[in-house]
N, C-alpha and C positions, 0 to 999 in steps of 0.2 A: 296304576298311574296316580301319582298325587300331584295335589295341588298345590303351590308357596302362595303364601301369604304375608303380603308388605303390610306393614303399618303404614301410614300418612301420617306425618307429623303438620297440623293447621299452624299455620302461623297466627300469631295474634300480634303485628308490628316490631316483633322483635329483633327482626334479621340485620345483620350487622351494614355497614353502610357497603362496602366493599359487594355483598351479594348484591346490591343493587345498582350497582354500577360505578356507587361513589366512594372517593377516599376520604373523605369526612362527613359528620353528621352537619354539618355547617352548611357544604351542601347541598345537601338534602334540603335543608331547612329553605334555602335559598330557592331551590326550584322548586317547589313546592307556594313560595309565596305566590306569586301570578295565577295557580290553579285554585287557590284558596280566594284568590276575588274575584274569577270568576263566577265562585260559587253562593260570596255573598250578595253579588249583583245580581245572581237571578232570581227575580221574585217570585218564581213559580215552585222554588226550593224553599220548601218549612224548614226553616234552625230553630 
């Protein structure tokens, strides 16, 4: 019996917009703004 062995490819944010659900990086960009002030309003979060 053998075994296969996948590789994993890690993403490092490069996935095109389309994997993520969107058809532009513009998008993206957009939904993304709201989670990004969340995150500088919370002051329990070191930036």
């Amino acid at each position: 019996m053998t075994n296969s062995v996948e590789s994993i490819a890690i993403s490092l944010g490069n996935e095109p917009a389309e994997v993520l659900g969107f058809k532009t990086e513009e998008q993206i960009e957009i939904a993304l703004i709201p989670l990004m002030a969340d995150v500088f309003q919370d002051e329990t979060i070191a930036i």
